[in-house]
BAVEXDREN-499869 format. One line per 5 residues: number of its first residue (from 1); their letters; for each residue x, y, z of N, C-alpha, C, CB. Coordinates in steps of 0.02 Angstrom, whole numbers, padded with zeros to 5 digits. Glycine has a CB too. Example, Ala and Ser with C-alpha at 12.3 -4.5 7.8 and 13.67 -1.06 7.14 Angstrom:
! residues 2
1> as> 00660,-00284,00390,00615,-00225,00390,00660,-00165,00390,00565,-00224,00452  00642,-00112,00354,00684,-00053,00357,00645,00002,00394,00704,-00030,00286
! end
This chain:
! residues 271
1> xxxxx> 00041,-00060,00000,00000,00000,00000,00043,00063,00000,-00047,00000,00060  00096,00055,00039,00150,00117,00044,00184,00129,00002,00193,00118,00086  00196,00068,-00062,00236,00118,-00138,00176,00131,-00195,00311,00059,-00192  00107,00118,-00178,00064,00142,-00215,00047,00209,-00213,00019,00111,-00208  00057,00239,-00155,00048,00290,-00101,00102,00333,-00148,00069,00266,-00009
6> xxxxx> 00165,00311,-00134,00219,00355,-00168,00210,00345,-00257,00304,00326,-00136  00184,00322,-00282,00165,00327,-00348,00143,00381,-00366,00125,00287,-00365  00055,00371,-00318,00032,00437,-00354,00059,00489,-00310,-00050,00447,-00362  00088,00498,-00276,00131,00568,-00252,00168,00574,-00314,00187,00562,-00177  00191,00520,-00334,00254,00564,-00375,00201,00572,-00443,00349,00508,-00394
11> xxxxx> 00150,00546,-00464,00131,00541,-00511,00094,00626,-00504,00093,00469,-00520  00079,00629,-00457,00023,00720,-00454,00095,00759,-00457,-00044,00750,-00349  00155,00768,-00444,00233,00810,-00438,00238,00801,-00510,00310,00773,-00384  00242,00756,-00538,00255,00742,-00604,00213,00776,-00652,00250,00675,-00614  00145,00779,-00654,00090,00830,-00670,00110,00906,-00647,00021,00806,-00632
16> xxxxx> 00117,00891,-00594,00117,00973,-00593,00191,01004,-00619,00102,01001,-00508  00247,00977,-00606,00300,00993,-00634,00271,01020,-00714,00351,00928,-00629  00250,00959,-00758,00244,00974,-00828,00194,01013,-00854,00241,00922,-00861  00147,01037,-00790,00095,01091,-00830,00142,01155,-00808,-00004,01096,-00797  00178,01168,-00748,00201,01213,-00749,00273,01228,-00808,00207,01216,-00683
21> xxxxx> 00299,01210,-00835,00345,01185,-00875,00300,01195,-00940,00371,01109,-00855  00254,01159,-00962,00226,01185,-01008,00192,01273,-01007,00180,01133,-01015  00142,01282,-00940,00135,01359,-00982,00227,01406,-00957,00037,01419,-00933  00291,01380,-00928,00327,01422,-00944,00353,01418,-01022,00373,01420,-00896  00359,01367,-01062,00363,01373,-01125,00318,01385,-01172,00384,01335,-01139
26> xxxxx> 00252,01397,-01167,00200,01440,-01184,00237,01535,-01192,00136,01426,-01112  00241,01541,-01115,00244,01603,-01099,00302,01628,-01139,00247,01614,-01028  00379,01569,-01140,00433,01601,-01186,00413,01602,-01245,00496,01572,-01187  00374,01551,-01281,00361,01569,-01351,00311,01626,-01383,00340,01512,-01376  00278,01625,-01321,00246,01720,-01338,00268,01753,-01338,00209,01760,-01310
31> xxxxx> 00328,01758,-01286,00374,01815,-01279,00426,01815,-01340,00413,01808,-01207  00452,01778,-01366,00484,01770,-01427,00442,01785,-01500,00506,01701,-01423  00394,01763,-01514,00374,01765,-01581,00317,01810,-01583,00358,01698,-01608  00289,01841,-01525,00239,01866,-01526,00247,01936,-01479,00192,01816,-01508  00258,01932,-01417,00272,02004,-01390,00336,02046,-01395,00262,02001,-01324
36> xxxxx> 00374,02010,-01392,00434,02036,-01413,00441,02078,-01488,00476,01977,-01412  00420,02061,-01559,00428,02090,-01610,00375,02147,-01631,00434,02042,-01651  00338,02143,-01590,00299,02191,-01572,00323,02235,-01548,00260,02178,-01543  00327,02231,-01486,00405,02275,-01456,00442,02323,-01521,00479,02203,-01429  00490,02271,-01535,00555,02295,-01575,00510,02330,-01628,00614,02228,-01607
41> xxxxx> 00455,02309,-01652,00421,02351,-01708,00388,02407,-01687,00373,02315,-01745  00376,02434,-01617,00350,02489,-01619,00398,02563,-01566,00273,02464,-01596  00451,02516,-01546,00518,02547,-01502,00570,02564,-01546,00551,02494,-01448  00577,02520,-01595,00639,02522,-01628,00657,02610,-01649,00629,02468,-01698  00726,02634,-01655,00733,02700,-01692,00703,02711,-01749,00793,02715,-01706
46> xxxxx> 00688,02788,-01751,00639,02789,-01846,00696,02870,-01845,00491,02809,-01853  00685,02865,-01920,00727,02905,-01922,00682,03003,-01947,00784,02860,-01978  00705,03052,-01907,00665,03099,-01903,00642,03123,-01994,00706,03157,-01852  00599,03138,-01993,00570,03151,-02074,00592,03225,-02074,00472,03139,-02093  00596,03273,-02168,00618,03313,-02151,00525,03338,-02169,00694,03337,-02180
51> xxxxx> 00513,03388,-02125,00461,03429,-02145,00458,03490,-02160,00426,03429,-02113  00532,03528,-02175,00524,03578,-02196,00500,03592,-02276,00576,03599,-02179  00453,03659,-02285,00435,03666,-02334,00364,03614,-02342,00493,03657,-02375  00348,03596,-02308,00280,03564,-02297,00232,03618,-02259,00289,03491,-02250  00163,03608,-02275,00121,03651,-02252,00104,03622,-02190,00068,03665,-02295
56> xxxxx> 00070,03625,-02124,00044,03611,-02071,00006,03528,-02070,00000,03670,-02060  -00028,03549,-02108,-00081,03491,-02126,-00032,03448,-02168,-00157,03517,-02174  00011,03442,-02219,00041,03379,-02239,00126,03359,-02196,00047,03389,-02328  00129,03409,-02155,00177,03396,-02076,00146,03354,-02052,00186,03453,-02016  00062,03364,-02013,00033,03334,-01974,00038,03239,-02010,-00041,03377,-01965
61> xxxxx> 00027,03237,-02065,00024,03198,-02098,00093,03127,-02088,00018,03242,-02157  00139,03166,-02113,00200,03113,-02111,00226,03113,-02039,00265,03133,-02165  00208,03149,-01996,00229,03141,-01911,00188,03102,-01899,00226,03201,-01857  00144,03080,-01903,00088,03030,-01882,00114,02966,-01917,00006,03052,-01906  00136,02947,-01974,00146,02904,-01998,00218,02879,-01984,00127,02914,-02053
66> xxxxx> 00261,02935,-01954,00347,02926,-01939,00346,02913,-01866,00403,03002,-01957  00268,02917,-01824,00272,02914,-01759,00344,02954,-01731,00267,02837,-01742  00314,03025,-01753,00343,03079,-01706,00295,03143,-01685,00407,03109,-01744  00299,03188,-01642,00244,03225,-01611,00278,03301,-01635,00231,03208,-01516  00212,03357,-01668,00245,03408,-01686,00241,03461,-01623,00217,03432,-01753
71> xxxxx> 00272,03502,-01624,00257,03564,-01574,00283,03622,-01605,00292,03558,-01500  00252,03685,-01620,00248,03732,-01646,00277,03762,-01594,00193,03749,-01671  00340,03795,-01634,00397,03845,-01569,00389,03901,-01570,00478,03849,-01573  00362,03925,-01645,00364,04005,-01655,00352,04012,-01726,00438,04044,-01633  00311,04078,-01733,00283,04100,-01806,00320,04145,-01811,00210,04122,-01819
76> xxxxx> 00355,04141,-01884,00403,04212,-01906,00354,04216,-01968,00506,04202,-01927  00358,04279,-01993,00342,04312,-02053,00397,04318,-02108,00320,04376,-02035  00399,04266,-02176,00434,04300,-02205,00417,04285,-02261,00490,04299,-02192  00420,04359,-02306,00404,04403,-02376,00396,04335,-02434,00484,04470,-02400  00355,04328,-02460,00348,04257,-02517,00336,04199,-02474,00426,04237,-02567
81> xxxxx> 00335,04194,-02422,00310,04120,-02394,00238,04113,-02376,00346,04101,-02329  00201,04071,-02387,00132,04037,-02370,00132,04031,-02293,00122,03960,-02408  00072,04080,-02295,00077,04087,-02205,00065,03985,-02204,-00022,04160,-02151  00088,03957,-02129,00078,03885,-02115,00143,03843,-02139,00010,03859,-02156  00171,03875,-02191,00220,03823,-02224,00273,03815,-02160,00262,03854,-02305
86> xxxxx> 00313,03755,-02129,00350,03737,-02106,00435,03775,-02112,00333,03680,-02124  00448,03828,-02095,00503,03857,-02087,00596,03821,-02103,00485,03874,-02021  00574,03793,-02032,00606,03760,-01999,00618,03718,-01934,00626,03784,-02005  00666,03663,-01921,00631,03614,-01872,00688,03583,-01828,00588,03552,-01912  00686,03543,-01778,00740,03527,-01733,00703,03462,-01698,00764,03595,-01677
91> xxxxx> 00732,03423,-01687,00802,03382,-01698,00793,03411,-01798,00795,03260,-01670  00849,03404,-01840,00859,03414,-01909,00828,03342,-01921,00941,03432,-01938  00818,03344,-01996,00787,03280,-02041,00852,03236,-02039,00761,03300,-02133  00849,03156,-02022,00909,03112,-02012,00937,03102,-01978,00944,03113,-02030  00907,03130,-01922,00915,03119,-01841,00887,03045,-01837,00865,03181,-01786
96> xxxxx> 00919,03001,-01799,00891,02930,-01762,00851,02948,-01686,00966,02872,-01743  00812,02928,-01698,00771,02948,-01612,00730,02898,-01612,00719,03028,-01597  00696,02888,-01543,00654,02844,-01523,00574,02874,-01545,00669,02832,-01444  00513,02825,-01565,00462,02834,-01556,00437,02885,-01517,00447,02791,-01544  00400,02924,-01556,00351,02958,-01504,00412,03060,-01487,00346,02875,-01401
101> xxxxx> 00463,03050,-01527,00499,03090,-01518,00470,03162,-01537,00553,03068,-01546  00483,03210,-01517,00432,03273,-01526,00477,03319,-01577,00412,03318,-01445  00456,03337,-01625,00480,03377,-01662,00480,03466,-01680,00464,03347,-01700  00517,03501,-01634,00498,03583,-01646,00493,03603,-01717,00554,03634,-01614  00459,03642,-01708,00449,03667,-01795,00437,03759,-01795,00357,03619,-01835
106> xxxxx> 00471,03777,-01841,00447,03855,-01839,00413,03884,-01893,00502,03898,-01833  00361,03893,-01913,00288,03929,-01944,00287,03982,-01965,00235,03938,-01906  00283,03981,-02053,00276,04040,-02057,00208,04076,-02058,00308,04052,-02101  00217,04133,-02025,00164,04187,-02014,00144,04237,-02070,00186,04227,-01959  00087,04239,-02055,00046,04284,-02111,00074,04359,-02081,-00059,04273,-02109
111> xxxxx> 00073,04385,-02156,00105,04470,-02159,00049,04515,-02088,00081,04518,-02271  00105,04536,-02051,00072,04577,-02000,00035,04644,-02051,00138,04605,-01935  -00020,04644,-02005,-00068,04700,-02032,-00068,04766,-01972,-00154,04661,-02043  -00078,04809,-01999,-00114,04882,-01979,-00175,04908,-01993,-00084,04929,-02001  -00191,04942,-01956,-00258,04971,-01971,-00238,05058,-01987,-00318,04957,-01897
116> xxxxx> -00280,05037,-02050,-00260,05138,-02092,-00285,05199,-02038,-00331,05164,-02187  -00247,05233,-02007,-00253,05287,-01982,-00309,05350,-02008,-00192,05301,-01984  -00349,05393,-01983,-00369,05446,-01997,-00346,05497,-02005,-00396,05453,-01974  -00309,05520,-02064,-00285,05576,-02080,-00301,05634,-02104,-00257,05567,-02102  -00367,05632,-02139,-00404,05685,-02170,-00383,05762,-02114,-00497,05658,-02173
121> xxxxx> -00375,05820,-02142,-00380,05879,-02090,-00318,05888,-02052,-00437,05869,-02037  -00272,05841,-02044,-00217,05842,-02043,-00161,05867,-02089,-00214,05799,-02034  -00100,05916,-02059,-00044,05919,-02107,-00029,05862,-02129,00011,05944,-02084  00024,05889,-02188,00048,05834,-02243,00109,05791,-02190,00090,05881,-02331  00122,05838,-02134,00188,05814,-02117,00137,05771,-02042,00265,05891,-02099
126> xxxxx> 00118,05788,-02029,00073,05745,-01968,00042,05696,-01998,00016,05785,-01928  00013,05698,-02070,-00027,05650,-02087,00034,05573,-02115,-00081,05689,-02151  00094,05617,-02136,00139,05565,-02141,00176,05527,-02100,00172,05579,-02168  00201,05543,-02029,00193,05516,-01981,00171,05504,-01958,00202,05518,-01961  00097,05494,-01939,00053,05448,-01936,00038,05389,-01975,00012,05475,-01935
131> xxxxx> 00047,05395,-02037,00065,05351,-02089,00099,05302,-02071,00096,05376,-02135  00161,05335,-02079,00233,05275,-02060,00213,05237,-01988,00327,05325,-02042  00198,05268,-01914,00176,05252,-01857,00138,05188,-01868,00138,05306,-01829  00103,05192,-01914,00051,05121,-01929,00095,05076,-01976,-00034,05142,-01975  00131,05102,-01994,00194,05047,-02052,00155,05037,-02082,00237,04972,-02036
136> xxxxx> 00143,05114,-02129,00117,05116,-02183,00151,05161,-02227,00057,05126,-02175  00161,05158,-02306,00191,05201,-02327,00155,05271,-02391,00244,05157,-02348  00170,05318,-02360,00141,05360,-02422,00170,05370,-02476,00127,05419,-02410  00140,05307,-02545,00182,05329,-02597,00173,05370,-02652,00200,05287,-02618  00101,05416,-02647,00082,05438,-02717,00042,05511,-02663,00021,05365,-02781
141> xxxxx> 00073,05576,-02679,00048,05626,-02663,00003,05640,-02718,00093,05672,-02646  -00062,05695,-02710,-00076,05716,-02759,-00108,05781,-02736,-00109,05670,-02797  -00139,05856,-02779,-00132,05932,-02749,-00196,05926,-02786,-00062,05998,-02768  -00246,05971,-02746,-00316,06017,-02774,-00321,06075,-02748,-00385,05989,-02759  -00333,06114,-02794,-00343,06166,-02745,-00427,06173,-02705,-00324,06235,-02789
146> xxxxx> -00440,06211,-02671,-00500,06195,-02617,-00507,06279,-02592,-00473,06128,-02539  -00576,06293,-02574,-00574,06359,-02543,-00601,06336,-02471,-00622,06420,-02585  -00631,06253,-02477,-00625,06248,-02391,-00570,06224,-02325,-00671,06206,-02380  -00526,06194,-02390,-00479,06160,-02333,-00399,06193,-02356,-00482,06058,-02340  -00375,06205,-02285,-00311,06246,-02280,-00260,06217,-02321,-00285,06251,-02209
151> xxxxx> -00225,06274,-02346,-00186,06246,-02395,-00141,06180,-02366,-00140,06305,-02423  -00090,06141,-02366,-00050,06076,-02338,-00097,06027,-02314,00001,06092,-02275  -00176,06051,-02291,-00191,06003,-02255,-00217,05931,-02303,-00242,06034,-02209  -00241,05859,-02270,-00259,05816,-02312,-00337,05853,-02344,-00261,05740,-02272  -00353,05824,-02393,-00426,05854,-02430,-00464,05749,-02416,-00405,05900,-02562
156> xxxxx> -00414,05729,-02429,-00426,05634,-02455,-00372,05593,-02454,-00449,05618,-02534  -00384,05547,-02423,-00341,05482,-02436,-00371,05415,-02460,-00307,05465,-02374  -00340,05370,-02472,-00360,05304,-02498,-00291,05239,-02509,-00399,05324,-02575  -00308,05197,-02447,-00402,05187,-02439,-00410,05213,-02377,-00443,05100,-02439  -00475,05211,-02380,-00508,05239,-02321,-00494,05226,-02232,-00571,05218,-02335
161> xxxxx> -00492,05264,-02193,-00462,05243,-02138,-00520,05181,-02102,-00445,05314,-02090  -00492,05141,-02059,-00494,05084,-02032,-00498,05018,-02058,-00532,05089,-02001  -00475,05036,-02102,-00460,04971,-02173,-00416,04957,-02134,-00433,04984,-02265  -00395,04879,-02117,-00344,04820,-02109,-00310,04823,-02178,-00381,04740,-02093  -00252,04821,-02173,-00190,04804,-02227,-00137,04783,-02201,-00166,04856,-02266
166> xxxxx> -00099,04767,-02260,-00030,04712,-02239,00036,04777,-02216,00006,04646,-02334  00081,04761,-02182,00130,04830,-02156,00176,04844,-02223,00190,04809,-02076  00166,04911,-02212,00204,04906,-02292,00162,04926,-02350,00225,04828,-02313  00105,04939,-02344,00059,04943,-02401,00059,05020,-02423,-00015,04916,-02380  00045,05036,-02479,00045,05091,-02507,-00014,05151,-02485,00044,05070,-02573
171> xxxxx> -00028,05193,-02476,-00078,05270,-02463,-00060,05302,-02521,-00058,05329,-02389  -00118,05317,-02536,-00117,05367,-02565,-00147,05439,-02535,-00144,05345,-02616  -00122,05505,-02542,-00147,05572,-02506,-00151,05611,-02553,-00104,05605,-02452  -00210,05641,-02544,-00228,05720,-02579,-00216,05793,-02550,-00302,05725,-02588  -00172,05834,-02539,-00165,05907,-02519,-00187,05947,-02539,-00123,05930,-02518
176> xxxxx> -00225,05977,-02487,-00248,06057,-02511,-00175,06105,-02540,-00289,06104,-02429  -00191,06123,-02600,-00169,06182,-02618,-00200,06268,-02613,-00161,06163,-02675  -00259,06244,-02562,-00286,06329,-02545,-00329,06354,-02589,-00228,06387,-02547  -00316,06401,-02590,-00375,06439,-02660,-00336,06450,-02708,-00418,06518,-02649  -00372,06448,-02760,-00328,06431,-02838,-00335,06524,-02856,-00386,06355,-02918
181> xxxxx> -00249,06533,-02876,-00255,06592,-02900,-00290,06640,-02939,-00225,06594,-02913  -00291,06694,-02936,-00320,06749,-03000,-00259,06742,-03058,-00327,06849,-02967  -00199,06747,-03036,-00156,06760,-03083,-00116,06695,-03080,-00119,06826,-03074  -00083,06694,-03124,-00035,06622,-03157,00043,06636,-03150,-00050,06608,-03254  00087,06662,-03111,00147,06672,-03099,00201,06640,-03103,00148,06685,-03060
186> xxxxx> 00248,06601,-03145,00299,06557,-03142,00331,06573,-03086,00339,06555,-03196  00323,06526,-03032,00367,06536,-02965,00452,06506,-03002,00326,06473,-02880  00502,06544,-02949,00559,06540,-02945,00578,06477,-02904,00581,06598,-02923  00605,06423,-02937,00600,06349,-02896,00677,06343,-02905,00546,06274,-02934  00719,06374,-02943,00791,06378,-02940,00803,06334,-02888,00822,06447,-02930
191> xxxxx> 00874,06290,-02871,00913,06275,-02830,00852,06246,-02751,00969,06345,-02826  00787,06229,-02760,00746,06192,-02717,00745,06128,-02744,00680,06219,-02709  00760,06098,-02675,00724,06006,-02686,00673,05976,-02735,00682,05983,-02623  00663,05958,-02785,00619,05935,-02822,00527,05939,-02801,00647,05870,-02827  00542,05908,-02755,00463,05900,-02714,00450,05967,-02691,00459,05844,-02642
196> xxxxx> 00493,06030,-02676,00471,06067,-02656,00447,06136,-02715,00513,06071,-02605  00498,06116,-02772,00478,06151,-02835,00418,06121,-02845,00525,06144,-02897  00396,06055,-02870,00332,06040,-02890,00282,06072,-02849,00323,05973,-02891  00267,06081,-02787,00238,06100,-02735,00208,06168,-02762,00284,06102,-02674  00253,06187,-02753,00264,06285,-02794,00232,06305,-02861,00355,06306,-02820
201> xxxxx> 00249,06242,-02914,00230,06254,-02982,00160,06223,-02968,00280,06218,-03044  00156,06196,-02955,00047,06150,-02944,00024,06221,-02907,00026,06042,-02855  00054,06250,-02828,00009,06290,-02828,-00020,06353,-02840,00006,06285,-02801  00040,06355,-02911,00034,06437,-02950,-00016,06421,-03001,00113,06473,-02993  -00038,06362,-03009,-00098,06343,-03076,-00059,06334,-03110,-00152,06391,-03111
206> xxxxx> -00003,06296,-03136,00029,06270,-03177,00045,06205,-03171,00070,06300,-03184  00072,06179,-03217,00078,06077,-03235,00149,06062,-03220,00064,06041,-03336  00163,06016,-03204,00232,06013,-03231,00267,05954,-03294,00267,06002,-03166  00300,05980,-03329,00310,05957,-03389,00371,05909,-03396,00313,06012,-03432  00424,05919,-03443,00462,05876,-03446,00540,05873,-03395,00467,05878,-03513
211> xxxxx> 00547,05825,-03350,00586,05812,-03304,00641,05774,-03334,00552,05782,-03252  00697,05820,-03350,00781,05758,-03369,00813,05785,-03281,00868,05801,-03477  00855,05747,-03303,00907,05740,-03238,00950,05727,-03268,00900,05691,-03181  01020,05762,-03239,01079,05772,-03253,01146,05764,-03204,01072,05825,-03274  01199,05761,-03202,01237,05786,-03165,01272,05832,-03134,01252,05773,-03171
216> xxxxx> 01277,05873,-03093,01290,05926,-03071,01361,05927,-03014,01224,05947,-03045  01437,05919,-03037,01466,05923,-02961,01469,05960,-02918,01511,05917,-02953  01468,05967,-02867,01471,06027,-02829,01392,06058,-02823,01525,06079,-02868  01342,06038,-02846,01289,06065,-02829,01230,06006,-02789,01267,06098,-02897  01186,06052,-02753,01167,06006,-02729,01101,05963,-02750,01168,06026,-02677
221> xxxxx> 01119,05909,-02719,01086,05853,-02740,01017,05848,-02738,01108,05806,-02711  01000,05837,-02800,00899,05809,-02814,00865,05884,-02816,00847,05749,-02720  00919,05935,-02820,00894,06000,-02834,00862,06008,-02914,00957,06050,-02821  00803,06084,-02917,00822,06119,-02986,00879,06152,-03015,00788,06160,-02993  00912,06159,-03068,00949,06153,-03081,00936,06223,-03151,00961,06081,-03080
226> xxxxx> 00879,06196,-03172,00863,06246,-03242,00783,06234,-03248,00910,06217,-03327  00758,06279,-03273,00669,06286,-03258,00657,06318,-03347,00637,06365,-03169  00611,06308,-03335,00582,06352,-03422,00492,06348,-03418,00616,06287,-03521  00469,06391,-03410,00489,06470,-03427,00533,06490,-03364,00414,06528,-03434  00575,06560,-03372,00605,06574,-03299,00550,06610,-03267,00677,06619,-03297
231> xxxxx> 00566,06618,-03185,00534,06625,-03161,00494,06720,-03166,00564,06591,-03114  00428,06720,-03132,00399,06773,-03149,00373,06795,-03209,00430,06807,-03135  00376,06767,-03248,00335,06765,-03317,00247,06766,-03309,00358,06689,-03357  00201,06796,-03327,00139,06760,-03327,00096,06713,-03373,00108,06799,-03318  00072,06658,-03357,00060,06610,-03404,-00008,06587,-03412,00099,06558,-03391
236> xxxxx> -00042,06564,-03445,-00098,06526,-03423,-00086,06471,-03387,-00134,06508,-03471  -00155,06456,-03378,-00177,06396,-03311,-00139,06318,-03334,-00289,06381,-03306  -00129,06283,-03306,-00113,06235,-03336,-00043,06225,-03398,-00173,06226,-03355  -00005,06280,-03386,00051,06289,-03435,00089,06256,-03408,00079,06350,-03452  00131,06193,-03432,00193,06148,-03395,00254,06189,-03401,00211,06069,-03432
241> xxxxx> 00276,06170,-03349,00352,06193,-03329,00386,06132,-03334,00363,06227,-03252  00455,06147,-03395,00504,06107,-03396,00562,06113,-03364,00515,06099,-03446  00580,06036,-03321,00626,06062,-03262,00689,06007,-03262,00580,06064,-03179  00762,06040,-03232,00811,05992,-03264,00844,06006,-03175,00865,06018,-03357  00853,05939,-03162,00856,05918,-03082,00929,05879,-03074,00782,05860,-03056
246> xxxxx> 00978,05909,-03027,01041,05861,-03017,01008,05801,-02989,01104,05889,-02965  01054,05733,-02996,01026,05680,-02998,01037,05673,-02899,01066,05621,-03063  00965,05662,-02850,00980,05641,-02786,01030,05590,-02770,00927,05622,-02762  01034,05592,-02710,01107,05554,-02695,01064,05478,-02679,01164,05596,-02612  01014,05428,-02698,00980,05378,-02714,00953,05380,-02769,00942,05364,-02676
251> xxxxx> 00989,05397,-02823,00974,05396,-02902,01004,05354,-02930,00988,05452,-02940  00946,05297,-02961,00976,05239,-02986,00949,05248,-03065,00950,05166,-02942  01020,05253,-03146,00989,05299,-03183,00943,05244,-03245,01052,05357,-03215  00895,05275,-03255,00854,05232,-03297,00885,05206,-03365,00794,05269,-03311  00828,05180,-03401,00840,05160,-03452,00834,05222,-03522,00797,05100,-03450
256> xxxxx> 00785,05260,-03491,00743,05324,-03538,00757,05379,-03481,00637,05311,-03558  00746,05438,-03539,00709,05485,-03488,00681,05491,-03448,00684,05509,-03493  00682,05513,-03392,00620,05533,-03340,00579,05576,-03354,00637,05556,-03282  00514,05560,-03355,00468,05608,-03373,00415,05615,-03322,00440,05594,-03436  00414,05686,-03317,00336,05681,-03230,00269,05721,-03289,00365,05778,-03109
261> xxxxx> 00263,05679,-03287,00191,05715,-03322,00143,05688,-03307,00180,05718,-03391  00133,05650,-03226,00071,05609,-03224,00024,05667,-03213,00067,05548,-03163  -00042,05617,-03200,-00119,05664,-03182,-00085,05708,-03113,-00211,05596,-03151  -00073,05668,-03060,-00058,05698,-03004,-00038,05753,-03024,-00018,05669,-02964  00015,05783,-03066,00067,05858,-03067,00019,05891,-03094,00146,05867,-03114
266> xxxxx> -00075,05892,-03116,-00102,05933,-03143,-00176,05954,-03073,-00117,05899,-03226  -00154,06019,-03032,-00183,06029,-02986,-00281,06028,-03008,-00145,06094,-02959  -00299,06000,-02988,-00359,05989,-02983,-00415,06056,-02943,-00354,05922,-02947  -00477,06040,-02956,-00514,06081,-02920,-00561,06059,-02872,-00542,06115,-02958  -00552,06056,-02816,-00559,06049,-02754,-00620,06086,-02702,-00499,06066,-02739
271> x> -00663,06108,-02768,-00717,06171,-02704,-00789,06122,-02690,-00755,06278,-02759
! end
């Protein structure tokens, strides 16, 4: 009875030995062919993608598929780029990193805007620093004469104030030239700044006509130089004055003549 006894003792040790023995070689062959390459397939290094020059949305795209995470570091603005497009980025493209690795990126930003200032009734010189103040630029003056609004002051601008625009954008301004003369006088613009002869000739009721530029040493720069008719003559309304100007010291020289004969140099009427 007593080695039957030790039979099945050893016979239940023997069982249990081999079920435990069996699920530990269960458990290694999961761990080998099944959890393990799983593992290595979703740990393993990937190598960083480059996303520069990609827009947001096709960034988002290949980071999801390269299993890496984006983070937006900073929006710069710059001139010809698609606001969103991908700048630039860190770790660089060809970096080895682990899963799940986060990728800075820098964004470009849409052109900063301003809002157009109210200048109407304002001097020319207040209305232009106010201008610039908004990083805006005044590039096209133009003269009427007016019997309501003081001579320098604005009469009109465009576009209209509280318009949003990009920094940098062009104004245009209209100046009172005052009340338009009785008489037609060729002012004396000799040896004055260009802008300040035109000024003079618009608000005597005259045009201004054909503009060469020349060289002058020793004289000063972006001045008149020679006028026709000379000055003090009386003329009719609208008679152009031809004017010959040393070349300013930012004179880059054309291909042709310079000629000012736009609408602007023909003073308008303003009442």
């Amino acid at each position: 009875m007593n080695w039957q006894k030790h039979i099945q003792s050893a016979r239940f040790w023997i069982t249990r030995i081999g079920v435990v023995l069996g699920v530990w070689i269960l458990f290694v062959l999961f761990l080998n062919y099944i959890a393990m390459p799983i593992y290595i397939r979703n740990w393993r290094e990937i190598t960083v993608p480059d996303m520069r020059g990609l827009s947001q949305q096709q960034a988002a795209e290949v980071a999801k598929s390269k299993k890496v995470e984006i983070i937006v570091q900073d929006e710069q603005f710059l001139a010809g780029v698609e606001k969103g497009i991908i700048l630039d980025q860190f770790p660089l493209p060809g970096l080895e990193a682990k899963p799940g690795r986060r990728v800075h990126v820098i964004v470009a930003a849409g052109a900063p805007t301003t809002k157009v200032p109210f200048v109407v009734g304002l001097s020319r010189e207040e209305a232009a620093t106010g201008m610039d103040a908004a990083g805006l630029v005044v590039d096209s003056i133009y003269y009427a004469f007016s019997d309501s609004v003081y001579e320098s002051q604005v009469m009109s601008q465009m576009p209209d104030s509280g318009l949003v625009l990009r920094r940098g954008s062009s104004i245009e301004m209209t100046i009172s030239l005052g009340q338009e003369p009785r008489r037609v006088i060729v002012p004396d613009v000799l040896d004055l700044p260009y802008e300040q002869a035109r000024y003079l000739i618009l608000k005597a009721g005259l045009s201004i006509g054909t503009v060469k530029y020349d060289r002058y040493i020793g004289r000063r720069k972006g001045a008149v130089m020679n006028q026709d008719p000379p000055p003090r003559l009386e003329k009719e309304r609208q008679f152009p004055v031809q004017l010959e100007v040393n070349y300013p010291e930012d004179w880059v020289e054309p291909d042709t003549v310079s000629v000012d004969s736009l609408v602007r140099d023909t003073p308008a009427s303003g009442r």
